[in-house]
NUMIVEX-989964 format. One line per 5 residues: their letters; for each residue x, y, z of C-alpha. Coordinates in steps of 0.1 Angstrom, whole numbers, plus 5000, padded with zeros to 4 digits. Layout:
N
a = X Y Z ~ ...
//
This chain:
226
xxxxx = 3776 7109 6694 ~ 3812 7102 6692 ~ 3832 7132 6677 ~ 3859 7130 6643 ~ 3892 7128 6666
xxxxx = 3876 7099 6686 ~ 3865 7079 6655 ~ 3901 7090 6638 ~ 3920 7066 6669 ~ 3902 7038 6647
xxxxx = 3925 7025 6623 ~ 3896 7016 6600 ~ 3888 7049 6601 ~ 3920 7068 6601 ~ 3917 7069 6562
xxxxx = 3884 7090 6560 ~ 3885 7128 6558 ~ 3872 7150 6584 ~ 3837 7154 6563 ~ 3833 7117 6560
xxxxx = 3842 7111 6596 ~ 3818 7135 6606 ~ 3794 7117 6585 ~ 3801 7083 6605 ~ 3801 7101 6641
xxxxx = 3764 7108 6633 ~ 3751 7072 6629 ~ 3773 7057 6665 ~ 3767 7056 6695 ~ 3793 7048 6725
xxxxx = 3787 7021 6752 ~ 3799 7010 6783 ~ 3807 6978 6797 ~ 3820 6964 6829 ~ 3846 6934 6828
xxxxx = 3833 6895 6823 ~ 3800 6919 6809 ~ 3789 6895 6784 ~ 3783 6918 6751 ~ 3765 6893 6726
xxxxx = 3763 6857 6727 ~ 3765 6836 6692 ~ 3731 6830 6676 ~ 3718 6865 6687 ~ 3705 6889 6661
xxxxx = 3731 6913 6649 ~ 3724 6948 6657 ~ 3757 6959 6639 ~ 3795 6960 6644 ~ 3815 6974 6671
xxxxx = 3850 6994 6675 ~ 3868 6991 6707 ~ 3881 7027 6722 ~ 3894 7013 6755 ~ 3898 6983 6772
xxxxx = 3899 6948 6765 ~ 3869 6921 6749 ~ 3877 6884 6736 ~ 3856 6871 6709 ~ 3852 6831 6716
xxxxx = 3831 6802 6709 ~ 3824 6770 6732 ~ 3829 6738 6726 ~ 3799 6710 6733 ~ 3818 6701 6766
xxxxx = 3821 6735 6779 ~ 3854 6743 6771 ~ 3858 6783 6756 ~ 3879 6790 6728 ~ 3893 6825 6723
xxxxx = 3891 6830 6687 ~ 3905 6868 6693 ~ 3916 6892 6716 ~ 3904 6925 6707 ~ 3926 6959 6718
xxxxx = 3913 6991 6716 ~ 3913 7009 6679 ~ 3906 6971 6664 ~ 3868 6961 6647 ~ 3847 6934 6655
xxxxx = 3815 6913 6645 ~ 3817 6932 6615 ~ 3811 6898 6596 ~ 3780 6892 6610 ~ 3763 6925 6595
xxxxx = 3773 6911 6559 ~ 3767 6873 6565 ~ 3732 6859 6577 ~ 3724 6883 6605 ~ 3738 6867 6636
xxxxx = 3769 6865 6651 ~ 3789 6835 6649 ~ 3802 6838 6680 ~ 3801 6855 6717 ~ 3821 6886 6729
xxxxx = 3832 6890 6764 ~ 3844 6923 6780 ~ 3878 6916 6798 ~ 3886 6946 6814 ~ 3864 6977 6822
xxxxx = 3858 6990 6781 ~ 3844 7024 6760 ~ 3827 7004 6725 ~ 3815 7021 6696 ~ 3789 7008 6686
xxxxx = 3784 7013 6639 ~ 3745 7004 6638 ~ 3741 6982 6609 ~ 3711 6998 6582 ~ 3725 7031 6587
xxxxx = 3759 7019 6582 ~ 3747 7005 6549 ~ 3729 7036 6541 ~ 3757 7056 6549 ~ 3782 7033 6523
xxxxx = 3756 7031 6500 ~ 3753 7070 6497 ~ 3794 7071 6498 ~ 3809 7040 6480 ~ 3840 7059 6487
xxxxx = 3839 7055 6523 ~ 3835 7021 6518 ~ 3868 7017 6497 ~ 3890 7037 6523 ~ 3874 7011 6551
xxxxx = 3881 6978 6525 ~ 3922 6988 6525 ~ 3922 6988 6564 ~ 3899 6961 6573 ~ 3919 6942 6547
xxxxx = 3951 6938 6573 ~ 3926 6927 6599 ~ 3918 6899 6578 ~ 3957 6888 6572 ~ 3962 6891 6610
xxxxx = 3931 6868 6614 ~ 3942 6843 6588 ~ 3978 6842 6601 ~ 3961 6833 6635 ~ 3943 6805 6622
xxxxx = 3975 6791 6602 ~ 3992 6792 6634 ~ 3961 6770 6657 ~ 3958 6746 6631 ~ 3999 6740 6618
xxxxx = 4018 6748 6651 ~ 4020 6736 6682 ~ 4014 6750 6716 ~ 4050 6766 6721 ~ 4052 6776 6689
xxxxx = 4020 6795 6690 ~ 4033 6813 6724 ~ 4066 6821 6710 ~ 4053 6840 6685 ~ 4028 6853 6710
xxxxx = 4056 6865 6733 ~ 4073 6879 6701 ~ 4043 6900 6693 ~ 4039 6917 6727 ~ 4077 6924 6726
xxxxx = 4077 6943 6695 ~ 4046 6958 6696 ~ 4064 6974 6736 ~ 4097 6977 6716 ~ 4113 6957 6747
xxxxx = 4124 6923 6754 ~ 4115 6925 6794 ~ 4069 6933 6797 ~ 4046 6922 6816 ~ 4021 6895 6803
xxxxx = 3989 6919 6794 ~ 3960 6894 6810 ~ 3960 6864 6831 ~ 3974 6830 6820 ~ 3938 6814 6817
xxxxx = 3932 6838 6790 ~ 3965 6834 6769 ~ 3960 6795 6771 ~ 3921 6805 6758 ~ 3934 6829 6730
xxxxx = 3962 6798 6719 ~ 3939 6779 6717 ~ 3946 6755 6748 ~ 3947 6747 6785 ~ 3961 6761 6816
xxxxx = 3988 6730 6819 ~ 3995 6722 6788 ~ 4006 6769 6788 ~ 4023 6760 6818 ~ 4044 6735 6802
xxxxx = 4050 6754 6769 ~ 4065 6785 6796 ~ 4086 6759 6818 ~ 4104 6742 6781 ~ 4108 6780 6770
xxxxx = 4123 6789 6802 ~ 4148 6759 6807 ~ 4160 6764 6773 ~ 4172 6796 6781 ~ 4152 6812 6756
xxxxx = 4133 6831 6781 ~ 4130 6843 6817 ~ 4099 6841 6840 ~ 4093 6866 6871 ~ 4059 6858 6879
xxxxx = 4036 6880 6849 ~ 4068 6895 6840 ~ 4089 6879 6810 ~ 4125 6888 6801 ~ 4130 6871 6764
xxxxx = 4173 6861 6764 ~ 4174 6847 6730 ~ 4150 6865 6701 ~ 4165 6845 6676 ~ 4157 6808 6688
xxxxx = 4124 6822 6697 ~ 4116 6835 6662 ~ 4129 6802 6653 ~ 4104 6785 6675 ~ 4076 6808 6662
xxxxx = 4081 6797 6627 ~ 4071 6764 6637 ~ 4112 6753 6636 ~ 4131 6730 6660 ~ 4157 6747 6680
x = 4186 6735 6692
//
């Protein structure tokens, strides 16, 4: 059983008291998995949601031909396959650990016990899984309205902030930023050489140096630059 201080690092959870939290930490359970450890595949039975602690896990689907589509990228503190519990009892889709990763695992009929007992756990958890959803949604605006160097403009934006510096390292391999914009090795590639020759970046192997955080905001907007 987890303890309060480890469910507390969840922002889903940062808004319950200690007595709630407590409450919670008695239904989980915390699992390990190795990297590429496949943790569900879509169409399997939903045995509840999960909250990463450490590590990395993708959430992706395949195509008929093969191909994989990251649909998210999952850091620790962040939710998933918390749909699946309230839609038809599957998940819609597989999860993949990337790295070496520490997963809570919230079981789902004591979950539903446990909100049924304390509707005001559930409210507290509504507010925060709430931005989730807008950070989801601006995600899918982005795959189906931008292009492919839009999308990694505001990628590289995101990682830059989020460091507070304009000079980091990329934070996993290229095939799996092409898989979580929702493209291909090349046509990446290509979206990092324009980026680069415009000047509105540099490139040191993983490591990426932004120059001009204005044209790329531009970019990420979806705007022509000049």
């Amino acid at each position: 059983m987890p303890d309060i201080h480890t469910l507390k690092r969840c922002a889903l959870f940062a808004g319950l008291n200690d007595a709630e939290t407590a409450r919670l930490a008695e239904i989980c359970t915390l699992r390990n998995a190795t990297a590429h450890q496949q943790l569900f595949t879509e169409g399997d039975p939903a045995a509840g949601f999960f909250v990463l602690m450490s590590g990395s896990v993708r959430i992706f689907r395949s195509s008929p031909d093969g191909q994989e589509y990251t649909l998210h990228r999952i850091r620790p503190g962040q939710l998933f396959a918390e749909a699946a519990i309230f839609g038809n009892g599957t998940y819609p889709a597989s999860c993949e650990a990337l790295d070496d990763s520490e997963i809570l695992l919230v079981p789902r009929d004591p979950f539903f016990a446990l909100i049924k007992a304390s509707p005001e756990i559930a409210m507290k958890m509504m507010g925060a899984l709430s931005a989730w959803l807008r950070e989801f949604a601006d995600k899918l605006e982005a795959l189906s309205m931008k292009d492919v160097t839009s999308r990694l403009a505001g990628y590289l934006l995101k990682i830059s902030r989020s460091g507070q510096s304009v000079r980091f390292n990329l934070p996993t391999s290229k095939t799996e930023i092409a898989r979580e914009l929702g493209t291909i090795n090349e046509t990446l590639s290509r979206a990092l050489r324009k980026l680069r020759e415009s000047g509105v970046i540099e490139v040191h192997g993983k490591e990426i140096e932004i120059l001009q955080a204005d044209r790329l905001t531009t970019l990420a907007e979806g705007k022509k630059i000049d």
